[in-house]
Each structure stands twice: as C-alpha cells, then as structure tokens.
KESEPA-90412 format. One record per residue (C-alpha): residue number from 1; x, y, z. Coordinates in steps of 0.001 Angstrom, whole numbers. Example, Ala and Ser with C-alpha at 12.3 -4.5 7.8 and 13.67 -1.06 7.14 Angstrom:
<lumlums>
{nr:1, px:12300, py:-4500, pz:7800}
{nr:2, px:13670, py:-1060, pz:7140}
</lumlums>
This chain:
<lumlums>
{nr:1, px:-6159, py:-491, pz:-6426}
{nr:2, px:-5362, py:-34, pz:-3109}
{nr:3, px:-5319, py:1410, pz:-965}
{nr:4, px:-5038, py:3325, pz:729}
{nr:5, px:-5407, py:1441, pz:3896}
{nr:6, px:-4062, py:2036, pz:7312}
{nr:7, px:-1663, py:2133, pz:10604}
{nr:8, px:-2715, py:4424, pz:13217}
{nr:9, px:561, py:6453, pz:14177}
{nr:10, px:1419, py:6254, pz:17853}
{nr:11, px:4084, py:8117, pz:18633}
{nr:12, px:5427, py:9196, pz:22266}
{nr:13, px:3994, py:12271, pz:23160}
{nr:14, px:7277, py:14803, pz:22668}
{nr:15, px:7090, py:14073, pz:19099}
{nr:16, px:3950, py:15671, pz:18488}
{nr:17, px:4291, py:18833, pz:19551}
{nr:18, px:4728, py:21130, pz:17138}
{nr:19, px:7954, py:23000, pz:17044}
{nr:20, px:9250, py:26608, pz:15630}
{nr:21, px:8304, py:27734, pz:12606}
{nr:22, px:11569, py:27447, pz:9574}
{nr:23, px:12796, py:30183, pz:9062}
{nr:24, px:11734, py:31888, pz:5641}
{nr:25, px:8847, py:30209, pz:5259}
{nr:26, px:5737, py:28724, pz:6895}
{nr:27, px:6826, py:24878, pz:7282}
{nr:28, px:7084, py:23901, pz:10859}
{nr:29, px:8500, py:20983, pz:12328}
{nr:30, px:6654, py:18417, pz:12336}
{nr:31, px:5084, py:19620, pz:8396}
{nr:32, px:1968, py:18714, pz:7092}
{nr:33, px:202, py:18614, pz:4000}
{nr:34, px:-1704, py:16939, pz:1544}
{nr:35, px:-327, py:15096, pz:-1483}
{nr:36, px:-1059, py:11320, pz:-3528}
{nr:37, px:-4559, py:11655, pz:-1841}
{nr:38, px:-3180, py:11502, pz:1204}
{nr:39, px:-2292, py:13334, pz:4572}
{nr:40, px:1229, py:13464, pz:4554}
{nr:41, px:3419, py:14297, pz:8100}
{nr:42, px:6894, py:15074, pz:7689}
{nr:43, px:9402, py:15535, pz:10867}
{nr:44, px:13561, py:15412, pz:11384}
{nr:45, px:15678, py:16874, pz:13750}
{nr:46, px:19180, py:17753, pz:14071}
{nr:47, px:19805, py:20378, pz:11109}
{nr:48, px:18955, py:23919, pz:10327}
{nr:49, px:15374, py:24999, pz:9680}
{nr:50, px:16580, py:25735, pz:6820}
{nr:51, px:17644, py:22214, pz:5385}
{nr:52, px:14172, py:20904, pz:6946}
{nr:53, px:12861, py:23325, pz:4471}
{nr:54, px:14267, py:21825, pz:1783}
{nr:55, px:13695, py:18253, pz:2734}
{nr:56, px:10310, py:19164, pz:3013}
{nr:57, px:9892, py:20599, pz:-359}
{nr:58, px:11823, py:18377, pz:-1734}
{nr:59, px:9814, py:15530, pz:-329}
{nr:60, px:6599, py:17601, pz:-1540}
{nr:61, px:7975, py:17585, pz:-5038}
{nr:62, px:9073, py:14264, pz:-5388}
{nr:63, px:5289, py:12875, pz:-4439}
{nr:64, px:4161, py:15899, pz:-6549}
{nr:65, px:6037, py:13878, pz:-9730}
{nr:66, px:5376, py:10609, pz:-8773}
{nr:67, px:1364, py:11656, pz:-8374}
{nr:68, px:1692, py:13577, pz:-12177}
{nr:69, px:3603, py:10436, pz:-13742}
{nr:70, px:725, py:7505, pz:-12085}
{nr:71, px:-2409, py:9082, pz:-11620}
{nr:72, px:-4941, py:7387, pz:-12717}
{nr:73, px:-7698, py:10905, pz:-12293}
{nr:74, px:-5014, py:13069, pz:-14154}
{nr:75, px:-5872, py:12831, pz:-18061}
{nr:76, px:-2196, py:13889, pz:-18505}
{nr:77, px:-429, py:11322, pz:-16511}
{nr:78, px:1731, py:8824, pz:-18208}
{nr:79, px:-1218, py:6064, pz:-17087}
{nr:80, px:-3787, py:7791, pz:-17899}
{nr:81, px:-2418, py:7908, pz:-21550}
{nr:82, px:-1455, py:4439, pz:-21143}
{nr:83, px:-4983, py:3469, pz:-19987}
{nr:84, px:-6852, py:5292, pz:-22932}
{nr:85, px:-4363, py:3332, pz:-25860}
{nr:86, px:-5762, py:454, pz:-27772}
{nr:87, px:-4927, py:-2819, pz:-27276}
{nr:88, px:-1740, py:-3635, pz:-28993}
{nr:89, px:-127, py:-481, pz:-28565}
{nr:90, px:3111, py:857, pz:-27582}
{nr:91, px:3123, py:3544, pz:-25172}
{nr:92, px:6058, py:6191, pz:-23911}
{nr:93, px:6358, py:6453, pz:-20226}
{nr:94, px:8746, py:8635, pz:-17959}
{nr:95, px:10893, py:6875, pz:-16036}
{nr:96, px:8729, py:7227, pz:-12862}
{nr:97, px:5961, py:4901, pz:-13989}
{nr:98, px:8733, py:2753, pz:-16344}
{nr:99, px:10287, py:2190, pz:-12460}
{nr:100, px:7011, py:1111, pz:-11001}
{nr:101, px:5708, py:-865, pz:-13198}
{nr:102, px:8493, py:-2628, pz:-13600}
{nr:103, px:8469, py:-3487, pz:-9336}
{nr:104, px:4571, py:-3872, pz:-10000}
{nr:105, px:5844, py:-6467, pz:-12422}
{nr:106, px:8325, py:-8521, pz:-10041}
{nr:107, px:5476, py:-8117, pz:-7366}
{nr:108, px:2897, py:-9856, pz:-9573}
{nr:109, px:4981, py:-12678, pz:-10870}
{nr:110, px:6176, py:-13154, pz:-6922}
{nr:111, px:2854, py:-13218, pz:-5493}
{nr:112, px:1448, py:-15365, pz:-8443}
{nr:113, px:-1302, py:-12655, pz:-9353}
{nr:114, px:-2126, py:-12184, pz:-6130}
{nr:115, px:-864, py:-8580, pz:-6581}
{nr:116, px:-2308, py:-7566, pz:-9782}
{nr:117, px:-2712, py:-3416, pz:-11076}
{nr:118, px:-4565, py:-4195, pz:-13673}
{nr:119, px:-7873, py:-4268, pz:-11688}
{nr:120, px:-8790, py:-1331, pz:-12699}
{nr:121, px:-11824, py:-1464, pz:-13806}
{nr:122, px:-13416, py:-3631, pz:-10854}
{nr:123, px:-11680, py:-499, pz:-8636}
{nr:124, px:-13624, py:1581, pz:-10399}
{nr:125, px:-16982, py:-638, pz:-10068}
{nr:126, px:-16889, py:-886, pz:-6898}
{nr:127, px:-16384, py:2623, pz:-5931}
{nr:128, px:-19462, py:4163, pz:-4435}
{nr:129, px:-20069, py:8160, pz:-4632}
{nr:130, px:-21043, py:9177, pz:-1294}
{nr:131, px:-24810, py:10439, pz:-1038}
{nr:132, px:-25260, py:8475, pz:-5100}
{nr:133, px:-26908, py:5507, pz:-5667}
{nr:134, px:-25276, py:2569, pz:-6145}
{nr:135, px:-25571, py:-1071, pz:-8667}
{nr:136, px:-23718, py:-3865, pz:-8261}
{nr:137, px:-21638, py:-5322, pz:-11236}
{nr:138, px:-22675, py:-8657, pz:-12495}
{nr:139, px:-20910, py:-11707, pz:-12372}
{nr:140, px:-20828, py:-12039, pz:-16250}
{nr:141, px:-19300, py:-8128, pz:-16066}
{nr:142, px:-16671, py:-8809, pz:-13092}
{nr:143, px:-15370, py:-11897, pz:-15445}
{nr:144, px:-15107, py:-9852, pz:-18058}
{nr:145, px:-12780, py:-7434, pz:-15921}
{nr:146, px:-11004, py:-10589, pz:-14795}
{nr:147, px:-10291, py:-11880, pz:-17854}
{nr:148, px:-8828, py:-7631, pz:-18420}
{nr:149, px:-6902, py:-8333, pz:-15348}
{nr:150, px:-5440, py:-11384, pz:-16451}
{nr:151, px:-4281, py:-10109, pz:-19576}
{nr:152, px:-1350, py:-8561, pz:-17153}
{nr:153, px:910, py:-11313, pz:-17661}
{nr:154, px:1021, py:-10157, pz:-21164}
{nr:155, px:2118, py:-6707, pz:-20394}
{nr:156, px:5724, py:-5881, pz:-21304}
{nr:157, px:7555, py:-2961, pz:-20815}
{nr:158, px:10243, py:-1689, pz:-22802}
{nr:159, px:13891, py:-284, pz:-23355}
{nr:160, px:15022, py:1926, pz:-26081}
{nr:161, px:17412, py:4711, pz:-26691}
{nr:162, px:17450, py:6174, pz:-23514}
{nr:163, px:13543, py:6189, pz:-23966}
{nr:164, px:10410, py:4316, pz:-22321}
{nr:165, px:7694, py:2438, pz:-22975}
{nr:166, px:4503, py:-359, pz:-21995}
{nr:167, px:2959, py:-2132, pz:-24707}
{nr:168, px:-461, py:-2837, pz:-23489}
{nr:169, px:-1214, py:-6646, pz:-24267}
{nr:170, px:-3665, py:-6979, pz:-27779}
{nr:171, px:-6671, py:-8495, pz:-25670}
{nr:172, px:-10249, py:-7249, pz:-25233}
{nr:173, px:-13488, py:-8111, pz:-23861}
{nr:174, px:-16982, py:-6506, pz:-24941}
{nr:175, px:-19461, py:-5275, pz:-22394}
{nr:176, px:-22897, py:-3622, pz:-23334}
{nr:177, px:-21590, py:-3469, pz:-26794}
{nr:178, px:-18165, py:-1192, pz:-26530}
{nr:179, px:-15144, py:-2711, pz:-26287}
{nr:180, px:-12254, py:-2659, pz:-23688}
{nr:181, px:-9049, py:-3083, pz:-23500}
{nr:182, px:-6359, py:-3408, pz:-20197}
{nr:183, px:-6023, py:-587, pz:-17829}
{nr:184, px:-3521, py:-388, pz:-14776}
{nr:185, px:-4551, py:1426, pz:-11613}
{nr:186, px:-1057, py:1769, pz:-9345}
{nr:187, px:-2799, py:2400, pz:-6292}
{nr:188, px:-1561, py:-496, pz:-4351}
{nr:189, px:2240, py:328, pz:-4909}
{nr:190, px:2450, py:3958, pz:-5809}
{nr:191, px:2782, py:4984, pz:-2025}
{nr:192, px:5252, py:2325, pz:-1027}
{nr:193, px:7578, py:3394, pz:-4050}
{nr:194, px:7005, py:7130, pz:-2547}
{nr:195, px:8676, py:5563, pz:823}
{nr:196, px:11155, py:4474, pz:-1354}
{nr:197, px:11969, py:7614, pz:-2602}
{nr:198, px:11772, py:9392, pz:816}
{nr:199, px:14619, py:7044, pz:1950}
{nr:200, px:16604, py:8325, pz:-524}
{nr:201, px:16392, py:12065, pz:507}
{nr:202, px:16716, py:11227, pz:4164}
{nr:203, px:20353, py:9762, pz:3305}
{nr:204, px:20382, py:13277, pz:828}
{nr:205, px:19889, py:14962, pz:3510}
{nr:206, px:21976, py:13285, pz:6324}
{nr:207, px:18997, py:12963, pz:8638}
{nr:208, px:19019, py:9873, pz:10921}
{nr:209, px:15972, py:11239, pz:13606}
{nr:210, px:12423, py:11757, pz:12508}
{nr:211, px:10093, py:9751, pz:10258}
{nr:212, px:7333, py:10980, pz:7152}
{nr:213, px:4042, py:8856, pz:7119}
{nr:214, px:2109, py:8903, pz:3632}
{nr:215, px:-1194, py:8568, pz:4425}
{nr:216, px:-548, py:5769, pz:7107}
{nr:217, px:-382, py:3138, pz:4848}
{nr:218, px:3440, py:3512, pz:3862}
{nr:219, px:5694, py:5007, pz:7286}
{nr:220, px:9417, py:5639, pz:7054}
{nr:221, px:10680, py:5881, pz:10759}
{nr:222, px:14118, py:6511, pz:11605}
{nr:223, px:14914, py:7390, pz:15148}
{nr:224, px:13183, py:9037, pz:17732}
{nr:225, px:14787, py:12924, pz:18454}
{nr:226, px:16207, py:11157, pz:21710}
{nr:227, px:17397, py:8175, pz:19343}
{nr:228, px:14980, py:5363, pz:20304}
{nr:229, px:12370, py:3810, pz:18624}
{nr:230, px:8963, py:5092, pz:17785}
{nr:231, px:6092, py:3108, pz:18588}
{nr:232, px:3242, py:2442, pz:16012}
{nr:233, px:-163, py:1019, pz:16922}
{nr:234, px:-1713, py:-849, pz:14135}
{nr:235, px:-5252, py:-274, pz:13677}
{nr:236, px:-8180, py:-2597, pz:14950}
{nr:237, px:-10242, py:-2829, pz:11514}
{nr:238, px:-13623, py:-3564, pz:13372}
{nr:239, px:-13071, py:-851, pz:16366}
{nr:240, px:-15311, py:1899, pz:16223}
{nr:241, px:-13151, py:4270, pz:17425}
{nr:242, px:-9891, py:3491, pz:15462}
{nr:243, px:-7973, py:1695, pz:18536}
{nr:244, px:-5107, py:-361, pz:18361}
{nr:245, px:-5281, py:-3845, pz:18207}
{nr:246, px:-1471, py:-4549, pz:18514}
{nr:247, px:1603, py:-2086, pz:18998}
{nr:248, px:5530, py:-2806, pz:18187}
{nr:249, px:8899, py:-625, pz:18348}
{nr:250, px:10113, py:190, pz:14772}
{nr:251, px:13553, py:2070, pz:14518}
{nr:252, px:15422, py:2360, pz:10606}
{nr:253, px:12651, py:1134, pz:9019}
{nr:254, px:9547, py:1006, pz:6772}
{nr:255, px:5949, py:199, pz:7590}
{nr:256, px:3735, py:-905, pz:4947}
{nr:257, px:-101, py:-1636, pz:5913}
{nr:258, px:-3149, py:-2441, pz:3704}
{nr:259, px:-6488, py:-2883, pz:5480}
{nr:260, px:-10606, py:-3310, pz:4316}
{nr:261, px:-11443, py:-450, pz:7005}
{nr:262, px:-10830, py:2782, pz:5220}
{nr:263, px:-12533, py:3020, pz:1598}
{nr:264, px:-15465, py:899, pz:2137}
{nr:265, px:-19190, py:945, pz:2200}
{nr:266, px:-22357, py:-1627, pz:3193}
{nr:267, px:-24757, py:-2348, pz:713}
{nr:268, px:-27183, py:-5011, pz:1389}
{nr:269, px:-26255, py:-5786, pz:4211}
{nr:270, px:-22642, py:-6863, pz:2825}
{nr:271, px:-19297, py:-4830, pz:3546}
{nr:272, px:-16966, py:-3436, pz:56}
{nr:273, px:-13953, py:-2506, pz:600}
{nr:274, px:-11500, py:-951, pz:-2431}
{nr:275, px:-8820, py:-3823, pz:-2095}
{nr:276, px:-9862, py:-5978, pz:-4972}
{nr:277, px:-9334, py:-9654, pz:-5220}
{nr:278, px:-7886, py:-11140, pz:-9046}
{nr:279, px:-9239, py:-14074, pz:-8443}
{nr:280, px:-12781, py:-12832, pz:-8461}
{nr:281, px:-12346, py:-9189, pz:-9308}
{nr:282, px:-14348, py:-8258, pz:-6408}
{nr:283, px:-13672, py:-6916, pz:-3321}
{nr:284, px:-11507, py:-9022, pz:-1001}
{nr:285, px:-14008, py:-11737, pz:1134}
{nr:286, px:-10788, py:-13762, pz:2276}
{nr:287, px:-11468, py:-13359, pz:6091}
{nr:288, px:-7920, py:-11074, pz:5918}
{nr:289, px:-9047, py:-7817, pz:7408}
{nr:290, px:-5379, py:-5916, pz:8108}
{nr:291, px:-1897, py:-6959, pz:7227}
{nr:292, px:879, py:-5353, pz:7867}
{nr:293, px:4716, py:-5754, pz:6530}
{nr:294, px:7902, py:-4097, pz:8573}
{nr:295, px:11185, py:-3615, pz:7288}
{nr:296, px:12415, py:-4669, pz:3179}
{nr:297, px:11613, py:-2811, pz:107}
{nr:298, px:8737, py:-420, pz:761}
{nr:299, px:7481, py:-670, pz:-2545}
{nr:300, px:7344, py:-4333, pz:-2978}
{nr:301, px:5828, py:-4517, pz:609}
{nr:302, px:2823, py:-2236, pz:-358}
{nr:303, px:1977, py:-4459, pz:-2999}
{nr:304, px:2407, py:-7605, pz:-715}
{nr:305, px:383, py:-6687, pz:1966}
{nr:306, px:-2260, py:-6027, pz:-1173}
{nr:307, px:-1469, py:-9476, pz:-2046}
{nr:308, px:-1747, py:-11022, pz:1565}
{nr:309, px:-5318, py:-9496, pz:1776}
{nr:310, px:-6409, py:-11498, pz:-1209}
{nr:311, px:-4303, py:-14816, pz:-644}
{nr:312, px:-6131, py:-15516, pz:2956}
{nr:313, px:-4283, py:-17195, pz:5469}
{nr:314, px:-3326, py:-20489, pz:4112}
{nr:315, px:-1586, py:-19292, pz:1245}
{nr:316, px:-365, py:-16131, pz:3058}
{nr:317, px:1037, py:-18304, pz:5877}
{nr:318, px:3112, py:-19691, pz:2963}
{nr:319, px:4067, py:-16696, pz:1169}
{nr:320, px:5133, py:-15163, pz:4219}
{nr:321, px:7401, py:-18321, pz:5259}
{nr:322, px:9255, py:-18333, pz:1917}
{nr:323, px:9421, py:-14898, pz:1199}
{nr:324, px:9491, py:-12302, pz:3754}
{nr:325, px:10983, py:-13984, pz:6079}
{nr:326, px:13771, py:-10908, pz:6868}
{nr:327, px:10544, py:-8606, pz:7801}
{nr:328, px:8116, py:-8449, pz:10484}
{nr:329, px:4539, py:-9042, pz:9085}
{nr:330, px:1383, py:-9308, pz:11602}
{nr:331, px:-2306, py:-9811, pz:10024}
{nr:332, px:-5793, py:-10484, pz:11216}
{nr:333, px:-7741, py:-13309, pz:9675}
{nr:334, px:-10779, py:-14558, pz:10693}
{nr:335, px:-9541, py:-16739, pz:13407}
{nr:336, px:-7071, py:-14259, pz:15159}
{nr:337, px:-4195, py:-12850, pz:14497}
{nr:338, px:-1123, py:-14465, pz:13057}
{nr:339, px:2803, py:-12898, pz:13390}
{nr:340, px:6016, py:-13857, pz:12561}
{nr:341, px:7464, py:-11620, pz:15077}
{nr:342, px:8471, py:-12941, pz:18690}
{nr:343, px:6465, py:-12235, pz:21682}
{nr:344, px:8880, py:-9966, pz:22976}
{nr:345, px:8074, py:-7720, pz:20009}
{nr:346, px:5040, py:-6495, pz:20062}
{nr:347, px:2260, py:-6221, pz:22505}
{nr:348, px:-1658, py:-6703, pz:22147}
{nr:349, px:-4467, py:-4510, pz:22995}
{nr:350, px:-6439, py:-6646, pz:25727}
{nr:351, px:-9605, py:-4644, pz:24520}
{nr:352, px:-9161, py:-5575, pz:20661}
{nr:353, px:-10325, py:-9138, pz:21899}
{nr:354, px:-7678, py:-11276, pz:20065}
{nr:355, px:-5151, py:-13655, pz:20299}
{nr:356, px:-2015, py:-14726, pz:18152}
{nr:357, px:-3338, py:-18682, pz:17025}
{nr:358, px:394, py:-19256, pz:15458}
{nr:359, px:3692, py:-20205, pz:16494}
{nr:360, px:6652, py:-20596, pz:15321}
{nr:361, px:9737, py:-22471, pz:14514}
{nr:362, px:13113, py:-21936, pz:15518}
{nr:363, px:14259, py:-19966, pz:12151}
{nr:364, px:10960, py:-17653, pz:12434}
{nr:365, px:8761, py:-19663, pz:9712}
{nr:366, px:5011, py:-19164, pz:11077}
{nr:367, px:3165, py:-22533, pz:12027}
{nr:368, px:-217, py:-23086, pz:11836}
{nr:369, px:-2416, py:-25620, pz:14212}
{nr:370, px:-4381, py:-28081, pz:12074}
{nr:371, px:-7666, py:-26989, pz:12905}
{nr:372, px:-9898, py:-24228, pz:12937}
{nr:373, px:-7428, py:-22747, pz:10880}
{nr:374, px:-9474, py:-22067, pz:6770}
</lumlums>
C-alpha cells in the first residue's frame, strides 16, 4: 500500500564514517544491506564487534521473517495464501502476519478507513512498469476495488488452540467477467512493525547509541555515539534534488514518514503516486504531499501517516489533535506546512519556500486560521 515513502537521513558527519570491519565476518559498523525492498543502515556503539554482529544478523533475520510471513510478491507468504482464498474462507497465518493485522485492524477502525490494507488491488492498478505502457483504470473498475476495500470491516481474525487464522469476508465484485474477492497488501504498516521489532533487539542487546533506518520511511534513533541527538532532515517532496524542507533533533525515538515523492509517475500530465486513497481507491489528490509522525508505536504511526495523506488537512488537523497528541507530527498540505511541535523544535529550510500557517494552543492541539485553509 504504501509506501514506501521517505525522510532523508541527516546525520552529523562522525556518524557516517565507516568504522572497522567485525571481526569474523564482513559487517562493518555502520552495516548495510538490502531487505523488505528496502535499503536498510544499521549502526551501535559501545559493545564488541562481535555482539554488533549478532545484532546485525539478528536484525537481518527478523526483517527476513517478517518479509516471508507479509509479502505480497512471495506466492508462499502467509498473504499471499490469504490473498488467493475465496471469499468466505478461513485462512492459517503465523503469528507474524496474525500480529499485524491485528495493529492494521486497530489502525483502520482509529483512523475511520482512512488507513485501509485492503487496497490492494488499486496498488496494483496503479503501478506503472518502467519503460511499459500504461492504462488507466476506470471509474466503474476503481469502485469496484472500493467496494473490495470496504469489505475490510468485515475481516476478522481469529484465535484457536495455540493456532491462527483471517477469515476473508464472503463479498465479491465482478470485473470483465471473473470474479474477485478481498486482498490485503501490508505495505503501509509492515515497515513500522519492523521498527517495532528492532526496538526490541536494541533492549536484547543493551545498546542505547546508534539508530537502523528501514528504507527511510520507518527510523529508530537512539543516541548519538557522543550521546546527543541525531538530526533528521525531512524531505522537500517537490525539490529536485531531495533537500530538506524542515530538520528536528530526535533522541529515543521512532520516525515514521509517508510521502507522494518516491513511487510515482506522470501520465497525462497528472502526478500517481502508490499511496492510495479508500475513499476513491485512487491515488491520494488530498493536497497532503509528506507527513511525518515522531515518537509512539512505530507500527501504528506508519499506518497513520498513510492515513494523514488521505484525510487532508481538515480532518488530519483533527485526528492529530485527538490522537497523537504525545508525538511530534509535521506535514505539508497545499497551503504550507502545519506542526504540532514548538518553534524551538525544529527549524525550516529558507530555500524549501514554506511557512508553518498553524498555531497552537497551550496543551499542543494544532489551530487552524479560518481561511485559506481547504
């Protein structure tokens, strides 16, 4: 569904040189490799080369798992087999995807469908091979996948003898004659529950320096090697160049970002990105370009910013307010950008050409002006 959108990683300058080799093997410090369709950078300091061996690897295997349990391009994935059962039926899972679907669940009831992983099949329509011609779906096909999408709330997931299941809800549609039936696409979540999971083995492992970044759109910083804060510039979705339109501190936290400038293409004249809205089962047109959620649940948060993307502002103005009001979110709309955080916490690239339109009140809540404001 998502993603898998982005933060541009700015960190001071000692932290990216590389550092010795471990010893036994060929993972240096910081470590980098590819997993979850991602570029994945792993550094931590203050234990052997040895144990940042193992964190690595261990780190490797756990997204290794999750990828094998929620891929949605491996045939033998618990998702995949999920996505090719009729309507109706019952369906064993591992515990990986039981785990997220079950946050996808509280993620799409809190966001009122906002967040929604059944869009698969508008993900998959508006997906354009590079160098292959491409059609646009028509209206009467993108309700259909609505309607697919909607059948969500139906979806129920179940409990039973130490075993797991989703029993996909008994609804189809017919296109073109063949007939379909729900199928989930985890994109939007599957790297924030991998952040998740990295927390863990940073506690396993007793590290409190060092940070991994999935892909940029899920970061888990801890401290800097001297014990400060690293600073992250998020990414200007209309720069050319990939600049920073506003940078903040982050220390013992998680980053979550979702953005329209990463997996997208023109055609017509009109821009597709891969973030796709419920309510229309199209691409996001909300006038959200970027948003970006610091601190919480890193799972939960990669869905929200999803869901922030394809609320535009009013409603994400209010969403924000009530629910995520112990994290620091910043997005773009069409008007400027709009933060909950205090001036003092962030600072904005004079070149990126915008302004924060909001204030706030004195317990944080974002306020909107009246006008000029969709």
């Amino acid at each position: 569904m998502k993603k898998f959108s982005a933060v541009i990683f700015s960190i001071i300058a000692a932290l990216l040189a590389v550092l010795s080799g471990c010893g036994g093997g060929n993972i240096s410090n910081p470590y980098f490799f590819r997993a979850m369709h991602a570029d994945i950078t792993v550094t931590a300091h203050g234990k052997t080369d040895e144990d940042f061996k193992n964190f690595c690897v261990d780190i490797k295997n756990t997204l290794s798992s999750i990828e094998t349990s929620v891929s949605v391009t491996d045939e033998n994935s618990y998702i995949s087999k999920f996505n090719r059962a009729a309507a109706g039926e019952r369906v064993e899972l591992d515990k990986c995807a039981y785990d997220i679907l079950s946050l996808a669940k509280q993620a799409y009831e809190i966001t009122e469908g906002y967040y929604n992983p059944a869009v698969y099949y508008s993900v998959q329509a508006f997906t354009k091979e590079k160098n292959k011609p491409f059609t646009l779906p028509s209206t009467e096909v993108t309700e259909k996948y609505k309607q697919l999408a909607d059948s969500f709330r139906e979806f129920a997931l179940e409990e039973e003898n130490g075993a797991y299941y989703g029993v996909k809800p008994d609804f189809t549609v017919e296109i073109n004659g063949e007939v379909y039936s729900m199928k989930l696409d985890l994109g939007g979540i599957a790297k924030g529950y991998a952040a998740k999971e990295v927390e863990r083995l940073f506690q396993k492992y007793g590290y409190d320096t060092g940070y991994v970044n999935l892909g940029n759109s899920s970061i888990i910083c801890k401290s800097t090697k001297s014990g400060g804060a690293y600073t992250l510039g998020m990414t200007d979705p209309r720069s050319q160049t990939g600049a920073s339109y506003l940078t903040a501190k982050i220390q013992n936290a998680n980053l979550s970002t979702s953005g329209d400038y990463r997996n997208y293409f023109i055609h017509d004249g009109v821009r597709y990105c891969h973030i796709i809205d419920p309510a229309t089962a199209r691409p996001v047109q909300t006038g959200v370009t970027t948003a970006t959620i610091i601190g919480g649940d890193p799972a939960l948060n990669d869905a929200y910013s999803t869901a922030i993307m394809a609320m535009g502002t009013q409603k994400a103005v209010g969403f924000i307010n009530a629910n995520l009001s112990g994290c620091k979110v910043v997005f773009i709309c069409a008007e400027g950008v709009i933060t909950n955080m205090r001036a003092e916490e962030y600072t904005l690239n004079p070149a990126g050409g915008y302004s924060v339109i909001n204030t706030l009140s004195a317990d944080g809540k974002i306020i909107l002006g009246d006008s000029n404001v969709s």
